[in-house]
Backbone as JSON Lines, residues from 0, in Angstrom:
{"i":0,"aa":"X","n":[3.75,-4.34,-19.09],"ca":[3.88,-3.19,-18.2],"c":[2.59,-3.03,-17.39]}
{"i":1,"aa":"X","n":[2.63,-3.05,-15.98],"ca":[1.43,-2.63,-15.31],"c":[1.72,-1.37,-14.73]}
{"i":2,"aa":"X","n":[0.62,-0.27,-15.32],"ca":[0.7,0.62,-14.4],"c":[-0.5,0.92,-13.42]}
{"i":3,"aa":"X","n":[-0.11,1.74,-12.11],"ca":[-0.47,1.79,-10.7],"c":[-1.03,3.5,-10.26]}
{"i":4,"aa":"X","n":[-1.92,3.35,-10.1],"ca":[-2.68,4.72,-9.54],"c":[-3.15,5.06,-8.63]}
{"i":5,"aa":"X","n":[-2.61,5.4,-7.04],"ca":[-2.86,5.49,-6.2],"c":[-4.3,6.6,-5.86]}
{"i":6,"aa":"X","n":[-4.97,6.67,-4.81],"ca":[-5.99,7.92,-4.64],"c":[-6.27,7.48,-3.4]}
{"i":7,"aa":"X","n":[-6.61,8.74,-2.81],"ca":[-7.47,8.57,-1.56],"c":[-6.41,9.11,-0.29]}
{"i":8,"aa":"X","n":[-5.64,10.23,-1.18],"ca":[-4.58,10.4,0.71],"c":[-5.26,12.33,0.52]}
{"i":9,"aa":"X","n":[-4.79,12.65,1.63],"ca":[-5.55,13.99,1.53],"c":[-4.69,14.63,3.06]}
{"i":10,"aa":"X","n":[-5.7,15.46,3.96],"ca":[-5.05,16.02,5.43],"c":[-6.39,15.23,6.07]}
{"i":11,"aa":"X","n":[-5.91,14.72,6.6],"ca":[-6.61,14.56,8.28],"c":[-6.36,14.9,9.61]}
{"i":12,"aa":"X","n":[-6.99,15.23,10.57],"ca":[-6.28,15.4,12.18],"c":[-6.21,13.78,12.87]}
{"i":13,"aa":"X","n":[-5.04,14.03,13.57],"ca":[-4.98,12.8,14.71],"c":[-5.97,12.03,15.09]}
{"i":14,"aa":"X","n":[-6.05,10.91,14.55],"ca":[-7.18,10.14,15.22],"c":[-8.12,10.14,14.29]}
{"i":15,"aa":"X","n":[-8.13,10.37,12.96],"ca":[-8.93,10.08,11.96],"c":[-8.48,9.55,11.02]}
{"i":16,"aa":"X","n":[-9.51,9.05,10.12],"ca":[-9.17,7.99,9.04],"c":[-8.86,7.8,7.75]}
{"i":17,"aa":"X","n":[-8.23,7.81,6.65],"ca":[-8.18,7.34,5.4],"c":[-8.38,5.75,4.89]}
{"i":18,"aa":"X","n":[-9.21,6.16,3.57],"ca":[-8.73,4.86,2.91],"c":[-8.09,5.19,1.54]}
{"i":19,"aa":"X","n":[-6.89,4.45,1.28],"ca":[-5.83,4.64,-0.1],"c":[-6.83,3.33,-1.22]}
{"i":20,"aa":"X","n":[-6.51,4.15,-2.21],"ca":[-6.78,2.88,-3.34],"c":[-5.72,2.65,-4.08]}
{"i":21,"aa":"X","n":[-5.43,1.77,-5.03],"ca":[-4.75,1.71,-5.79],"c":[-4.61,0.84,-7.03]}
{"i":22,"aa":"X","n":[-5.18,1.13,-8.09],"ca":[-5.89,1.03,-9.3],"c":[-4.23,0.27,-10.16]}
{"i":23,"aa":"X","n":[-4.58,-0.69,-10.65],"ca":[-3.71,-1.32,-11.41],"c":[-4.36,-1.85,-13.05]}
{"i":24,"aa":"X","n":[-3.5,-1.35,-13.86],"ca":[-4.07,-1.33,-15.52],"c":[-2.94,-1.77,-16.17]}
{"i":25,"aa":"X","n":[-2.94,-2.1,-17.58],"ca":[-2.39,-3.06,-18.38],"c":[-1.74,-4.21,-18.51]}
{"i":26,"aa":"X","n":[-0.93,-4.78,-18.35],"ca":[-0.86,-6.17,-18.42],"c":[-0.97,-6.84,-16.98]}
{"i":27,"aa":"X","n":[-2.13,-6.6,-16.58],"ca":[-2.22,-7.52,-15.11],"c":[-2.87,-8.87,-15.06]}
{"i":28,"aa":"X","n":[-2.83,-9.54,-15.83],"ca":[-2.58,-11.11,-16.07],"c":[-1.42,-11.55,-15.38]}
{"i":29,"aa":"X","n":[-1.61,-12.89,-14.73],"ca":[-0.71,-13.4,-13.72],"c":[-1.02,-12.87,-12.45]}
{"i":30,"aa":"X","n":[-0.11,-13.36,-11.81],"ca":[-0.88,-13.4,-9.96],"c":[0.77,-12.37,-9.7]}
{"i":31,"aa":"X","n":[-0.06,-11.26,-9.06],"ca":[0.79,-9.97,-8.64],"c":[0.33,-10.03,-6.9]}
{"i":32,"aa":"X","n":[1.7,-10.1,-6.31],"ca":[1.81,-9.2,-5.08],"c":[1.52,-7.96,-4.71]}
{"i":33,"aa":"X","n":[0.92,-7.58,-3.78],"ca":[1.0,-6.1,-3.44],"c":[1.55,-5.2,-2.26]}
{"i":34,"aa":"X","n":[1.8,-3.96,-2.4],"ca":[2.15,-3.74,-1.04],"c":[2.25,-1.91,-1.24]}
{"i":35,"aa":"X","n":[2.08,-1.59,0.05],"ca":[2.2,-0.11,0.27],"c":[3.46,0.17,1.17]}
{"i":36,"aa":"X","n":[3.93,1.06,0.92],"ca":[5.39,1.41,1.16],"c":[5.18,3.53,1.53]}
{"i":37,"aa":"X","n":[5.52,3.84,2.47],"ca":[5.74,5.2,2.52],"c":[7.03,5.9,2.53]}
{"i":38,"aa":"X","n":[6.64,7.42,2.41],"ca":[8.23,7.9,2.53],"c":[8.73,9.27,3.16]}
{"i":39,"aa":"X","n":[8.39,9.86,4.09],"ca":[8.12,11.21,4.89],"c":[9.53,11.78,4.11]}
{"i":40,"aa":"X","n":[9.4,13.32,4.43],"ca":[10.86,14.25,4.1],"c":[11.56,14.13,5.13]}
{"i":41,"aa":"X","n":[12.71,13.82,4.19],"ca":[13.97,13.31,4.86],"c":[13.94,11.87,5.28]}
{"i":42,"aa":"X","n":[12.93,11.02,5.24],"ca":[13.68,9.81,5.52],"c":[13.54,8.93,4.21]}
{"i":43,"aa":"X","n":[14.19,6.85,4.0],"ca":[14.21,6.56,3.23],"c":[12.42,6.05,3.43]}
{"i":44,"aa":"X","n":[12.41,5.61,2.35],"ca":[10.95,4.7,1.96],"c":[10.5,3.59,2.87]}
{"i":45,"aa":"X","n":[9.77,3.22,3.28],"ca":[9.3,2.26,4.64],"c":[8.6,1.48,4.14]}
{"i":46,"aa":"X","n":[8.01,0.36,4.47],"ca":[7.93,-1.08,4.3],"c":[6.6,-0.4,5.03]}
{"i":47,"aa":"X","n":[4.75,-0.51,4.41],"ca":[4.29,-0.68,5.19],"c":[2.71,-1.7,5.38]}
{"i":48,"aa":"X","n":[2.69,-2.58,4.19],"ca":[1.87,-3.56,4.24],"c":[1.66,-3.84,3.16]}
{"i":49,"aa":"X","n":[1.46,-5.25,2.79],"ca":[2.06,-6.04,2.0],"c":[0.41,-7.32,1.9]}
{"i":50,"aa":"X","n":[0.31,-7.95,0.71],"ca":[-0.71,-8.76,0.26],"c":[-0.27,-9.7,-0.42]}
{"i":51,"aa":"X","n":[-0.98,-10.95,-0.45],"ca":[-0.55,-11.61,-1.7],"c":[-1.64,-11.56,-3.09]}
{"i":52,"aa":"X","n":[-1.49,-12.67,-3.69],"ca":[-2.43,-12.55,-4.8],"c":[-3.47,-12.58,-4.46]}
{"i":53,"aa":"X","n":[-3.8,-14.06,-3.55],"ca":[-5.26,-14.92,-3.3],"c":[-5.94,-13.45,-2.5]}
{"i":54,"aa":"X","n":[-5.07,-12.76,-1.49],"ca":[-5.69,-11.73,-0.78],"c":[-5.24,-12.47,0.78]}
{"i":55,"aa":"X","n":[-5.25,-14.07,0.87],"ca":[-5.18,-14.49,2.03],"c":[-4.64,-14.01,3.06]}
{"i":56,"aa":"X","n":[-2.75,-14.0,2.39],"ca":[-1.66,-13.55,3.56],"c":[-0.99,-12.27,3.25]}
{"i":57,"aa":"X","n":[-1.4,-11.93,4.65],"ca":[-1.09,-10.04,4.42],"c":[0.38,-10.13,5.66]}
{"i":58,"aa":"X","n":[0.72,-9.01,5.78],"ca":[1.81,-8.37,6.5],"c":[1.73,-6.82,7.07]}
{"i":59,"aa":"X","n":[2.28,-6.5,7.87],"ca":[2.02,-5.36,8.25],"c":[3.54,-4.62,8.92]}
{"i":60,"aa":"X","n":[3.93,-3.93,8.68],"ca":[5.15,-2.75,9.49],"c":[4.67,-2.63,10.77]}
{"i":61,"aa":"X","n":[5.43,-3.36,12.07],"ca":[4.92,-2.91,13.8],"c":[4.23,-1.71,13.8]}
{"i":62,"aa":"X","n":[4.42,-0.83,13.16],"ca":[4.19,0.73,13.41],"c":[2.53,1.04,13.2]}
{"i":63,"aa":"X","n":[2.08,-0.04,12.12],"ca":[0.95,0.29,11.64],"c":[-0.03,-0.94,12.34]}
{"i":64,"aa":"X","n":[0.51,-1.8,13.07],"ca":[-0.27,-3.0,13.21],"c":[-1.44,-3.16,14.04]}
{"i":65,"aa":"X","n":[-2.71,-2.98,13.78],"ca":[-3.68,-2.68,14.4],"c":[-4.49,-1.71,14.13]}
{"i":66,"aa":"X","n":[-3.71,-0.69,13.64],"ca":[-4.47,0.46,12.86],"c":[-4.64,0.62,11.22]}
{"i":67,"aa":"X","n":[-3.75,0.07,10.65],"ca":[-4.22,-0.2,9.21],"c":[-4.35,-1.64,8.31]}
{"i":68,"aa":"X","n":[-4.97,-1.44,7.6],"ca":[-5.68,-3.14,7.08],"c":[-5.73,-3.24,5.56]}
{"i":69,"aa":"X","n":[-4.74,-4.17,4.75],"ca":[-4.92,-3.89,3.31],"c":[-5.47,-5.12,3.21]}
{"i":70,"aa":"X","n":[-5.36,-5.0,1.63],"ca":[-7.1,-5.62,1.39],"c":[-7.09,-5.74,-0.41]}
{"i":71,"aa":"X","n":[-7.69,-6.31,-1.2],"ca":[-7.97,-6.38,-2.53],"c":[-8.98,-6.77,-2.92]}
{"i":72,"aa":"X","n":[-9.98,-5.96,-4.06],"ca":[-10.64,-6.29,-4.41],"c":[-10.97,-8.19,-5.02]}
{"i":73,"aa":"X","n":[-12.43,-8.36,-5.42],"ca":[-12.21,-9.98,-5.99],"c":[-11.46,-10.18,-7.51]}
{"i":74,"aa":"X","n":[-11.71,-9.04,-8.47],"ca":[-10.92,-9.04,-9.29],"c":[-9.06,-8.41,-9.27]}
{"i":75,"aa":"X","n":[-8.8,-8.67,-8.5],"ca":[-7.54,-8.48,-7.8],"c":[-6.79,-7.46,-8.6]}
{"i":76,"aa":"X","n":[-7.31,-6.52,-9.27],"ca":[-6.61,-5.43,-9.74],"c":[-6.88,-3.92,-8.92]}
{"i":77,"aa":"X","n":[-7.41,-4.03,-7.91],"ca":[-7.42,-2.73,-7.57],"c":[-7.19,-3.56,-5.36]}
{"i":78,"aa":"X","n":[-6.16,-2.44,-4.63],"ca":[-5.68,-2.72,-3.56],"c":[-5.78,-1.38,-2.86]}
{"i":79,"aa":"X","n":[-6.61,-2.02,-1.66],"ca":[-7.08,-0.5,-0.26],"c":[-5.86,-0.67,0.75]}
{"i":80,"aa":"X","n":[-5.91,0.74,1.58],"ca":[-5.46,0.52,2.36],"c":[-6.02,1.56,3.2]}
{"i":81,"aa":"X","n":[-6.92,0.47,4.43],"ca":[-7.8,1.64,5.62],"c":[-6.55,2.02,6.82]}
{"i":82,"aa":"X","n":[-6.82,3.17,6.71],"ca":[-6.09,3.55,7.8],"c":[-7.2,4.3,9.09]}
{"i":83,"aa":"X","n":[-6.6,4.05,10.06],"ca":[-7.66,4.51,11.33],"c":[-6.24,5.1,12.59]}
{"i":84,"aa":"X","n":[-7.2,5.95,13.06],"ca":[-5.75,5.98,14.07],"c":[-4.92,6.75,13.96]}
{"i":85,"aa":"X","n":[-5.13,7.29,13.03],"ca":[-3.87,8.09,12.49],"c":[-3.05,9.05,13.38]}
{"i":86,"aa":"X","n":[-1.75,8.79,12.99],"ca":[-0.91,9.9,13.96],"c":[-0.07,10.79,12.86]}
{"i":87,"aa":"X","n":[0.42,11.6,13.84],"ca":[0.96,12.67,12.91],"c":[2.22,11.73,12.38]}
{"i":88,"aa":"X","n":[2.98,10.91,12.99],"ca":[4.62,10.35,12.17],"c":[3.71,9.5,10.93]}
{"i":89,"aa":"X","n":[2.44,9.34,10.52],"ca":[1.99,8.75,9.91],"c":[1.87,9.53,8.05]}
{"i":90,"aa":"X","n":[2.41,10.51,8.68],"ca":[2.77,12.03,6.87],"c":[3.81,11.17,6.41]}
{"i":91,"aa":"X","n":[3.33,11.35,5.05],"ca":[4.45,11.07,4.13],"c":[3.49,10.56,3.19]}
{"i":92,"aa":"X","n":[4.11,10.43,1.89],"ca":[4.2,10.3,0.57],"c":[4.05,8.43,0.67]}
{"i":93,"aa":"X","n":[2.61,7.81,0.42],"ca":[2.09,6.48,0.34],"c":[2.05,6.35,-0.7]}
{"i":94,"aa":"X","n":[3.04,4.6,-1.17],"ca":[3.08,4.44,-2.64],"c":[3.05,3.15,-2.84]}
{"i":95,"aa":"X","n":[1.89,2.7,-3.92],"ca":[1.37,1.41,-3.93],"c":[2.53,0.86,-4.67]}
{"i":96,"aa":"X","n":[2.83,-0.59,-4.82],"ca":[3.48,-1.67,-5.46],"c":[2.88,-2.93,-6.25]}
{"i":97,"aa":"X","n":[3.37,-3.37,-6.9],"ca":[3.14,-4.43,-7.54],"c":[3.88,-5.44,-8.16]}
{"i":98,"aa":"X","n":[4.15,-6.56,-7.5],"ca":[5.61,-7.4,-7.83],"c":[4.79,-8.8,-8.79]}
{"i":99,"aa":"X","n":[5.9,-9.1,-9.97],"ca":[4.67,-10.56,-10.47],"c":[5.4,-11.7,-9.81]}
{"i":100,"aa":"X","n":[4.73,-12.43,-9.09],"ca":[4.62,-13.89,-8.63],"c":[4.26,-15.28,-8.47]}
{"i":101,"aa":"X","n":[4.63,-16.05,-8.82],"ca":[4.29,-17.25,-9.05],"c":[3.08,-18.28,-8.04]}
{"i":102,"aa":"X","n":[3.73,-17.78,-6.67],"ca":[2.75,-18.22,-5.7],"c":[1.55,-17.05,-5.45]}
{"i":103,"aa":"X","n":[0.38,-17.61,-5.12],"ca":[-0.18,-16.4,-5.21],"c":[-0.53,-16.88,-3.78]}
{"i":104,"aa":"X","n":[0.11,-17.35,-3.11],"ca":[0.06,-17.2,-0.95],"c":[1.62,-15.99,-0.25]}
{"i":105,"aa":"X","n":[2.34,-15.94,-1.74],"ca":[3.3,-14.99,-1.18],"c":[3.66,-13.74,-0.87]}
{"i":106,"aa":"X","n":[3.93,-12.76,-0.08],"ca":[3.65,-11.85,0.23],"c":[5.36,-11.24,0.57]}
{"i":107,"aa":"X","n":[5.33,-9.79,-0.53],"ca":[6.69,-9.89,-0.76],"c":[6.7,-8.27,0.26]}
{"i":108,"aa":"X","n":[7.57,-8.28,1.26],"ca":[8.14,-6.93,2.14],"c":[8.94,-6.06,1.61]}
{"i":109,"aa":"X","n":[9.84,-6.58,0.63],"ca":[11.05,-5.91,0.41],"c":[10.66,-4.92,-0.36]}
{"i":110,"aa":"X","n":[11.23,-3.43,-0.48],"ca":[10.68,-2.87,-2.24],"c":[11.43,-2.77,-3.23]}
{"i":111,"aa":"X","n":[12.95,-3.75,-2.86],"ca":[13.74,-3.77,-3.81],"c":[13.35,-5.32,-4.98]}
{"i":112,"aa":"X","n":[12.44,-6.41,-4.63],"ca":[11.96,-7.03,-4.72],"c":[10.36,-6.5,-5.43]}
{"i":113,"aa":"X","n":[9.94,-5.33,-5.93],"ca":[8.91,-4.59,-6.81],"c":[8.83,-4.59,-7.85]}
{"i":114,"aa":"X","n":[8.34,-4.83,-9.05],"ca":[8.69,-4.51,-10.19],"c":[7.94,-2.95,-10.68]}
{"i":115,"aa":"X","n":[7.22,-2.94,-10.11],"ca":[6.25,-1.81,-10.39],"c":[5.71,-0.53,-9.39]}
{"i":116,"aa":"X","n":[5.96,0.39,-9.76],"ca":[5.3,1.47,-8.33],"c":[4.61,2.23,-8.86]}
{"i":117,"aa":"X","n":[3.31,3.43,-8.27],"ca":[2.46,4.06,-8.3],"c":[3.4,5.21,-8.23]}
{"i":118,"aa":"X","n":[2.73,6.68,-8.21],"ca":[3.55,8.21,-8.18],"c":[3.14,8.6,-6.86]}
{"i":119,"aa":"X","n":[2.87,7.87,-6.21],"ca":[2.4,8.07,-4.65],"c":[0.92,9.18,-4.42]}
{"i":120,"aa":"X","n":[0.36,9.14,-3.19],"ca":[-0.49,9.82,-2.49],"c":[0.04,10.44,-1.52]}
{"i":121,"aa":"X","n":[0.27,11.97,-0.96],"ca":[-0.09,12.7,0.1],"c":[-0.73,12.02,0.9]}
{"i":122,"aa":"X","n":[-0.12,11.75,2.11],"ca":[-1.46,11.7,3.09],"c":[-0.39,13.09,4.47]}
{"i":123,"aa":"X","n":[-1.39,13.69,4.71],"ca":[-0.63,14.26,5.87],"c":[-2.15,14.47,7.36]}
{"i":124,"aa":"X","n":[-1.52,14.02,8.25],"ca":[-1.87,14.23,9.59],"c":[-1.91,15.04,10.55]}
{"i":125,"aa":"X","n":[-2.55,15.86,10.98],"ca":[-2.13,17.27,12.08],"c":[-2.43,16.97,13.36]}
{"i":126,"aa":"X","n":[-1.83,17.33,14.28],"ca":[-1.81,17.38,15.44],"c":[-2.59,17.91,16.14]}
C-alpha cells in the first residue's frame, strides 16, 4: 500500500504562484508513475500532469502547458507541482497519483489507470 500526501494549495490572486507537493510513504519500492489530476465543483476530475519514474518524460493537460511544471525529487518519493500563472478556472480540488510500473520512461494520463490517490489540496484563485 502506498500512501500519498498532498500540501502546498492555499488562495492566491490571478497571476500568482503555487507549488503542490506530494509526499509518498509505505511500500514505495518499484518504479511508480506520477501524476496530478484536478477537480473544480461540479465538474468531473481532469487529467493534469503526469511523470514517469526516471523523472525524464513528463506530460501536461493543453490548459496548463507553459504555466505548470512537475517534477520529482532524486529519491523519487516525493512529486512538485509549480504552478505560475494562475487563473481563476485554475480552483479546484488538486490530487496527486501514483500508478506501479514496469517501465520507468512511462508516463501514465489516464486516472482510471492509478492505483493510488492523495485526499487532495485546495488550491483556489481570485480574480
Amino acid at each position: 500500500q502506498v500512501h500519498l500526501v498532498e500540501s502546498g494549495g492555499g488562495l492566491v490572486q490571478a497571476g500568482g504562484s503555487l507549488r503542490l507537493s506530494c509526499a509518498a510513504s509505505g511500500r514505495t519500492f518499484g518504479s511508480y508513475a506520477m501524476g496530478w489530476f484536478r477537480q473544480a465543483p461540479g465538474k468531473e476530475r481532469e487529467f493534469v500532469a503526469a511523470i514517469s519514474w526516471s523523472g525524464g518524460n513528463t506530460d501536461y493537460a493543453n490548459s496548463v502547458k507553459g504555466r505548470f511544471t512537475i517534477s520529482r525529487d532524486g529519491a523519487k518519493n516525493t512529486v512538485f507541482l509549480q504552478m505560475n500563472s494562475l487563473k481563476p478556472e485554475d480552483t479546484a480540488v488538486y490530487y496527486c497519483a501514483a500508478d506501479r510500473v514496469i517501465s520507468q520512461t512511462r508516463v501514465v494520463v489516464k486516472a482510471a489507470d492509478y492505483d493510488y490517490w492523495g485526499q487532495g489540496t485546495q488550491v483556489t484563485v481570485s480574480s
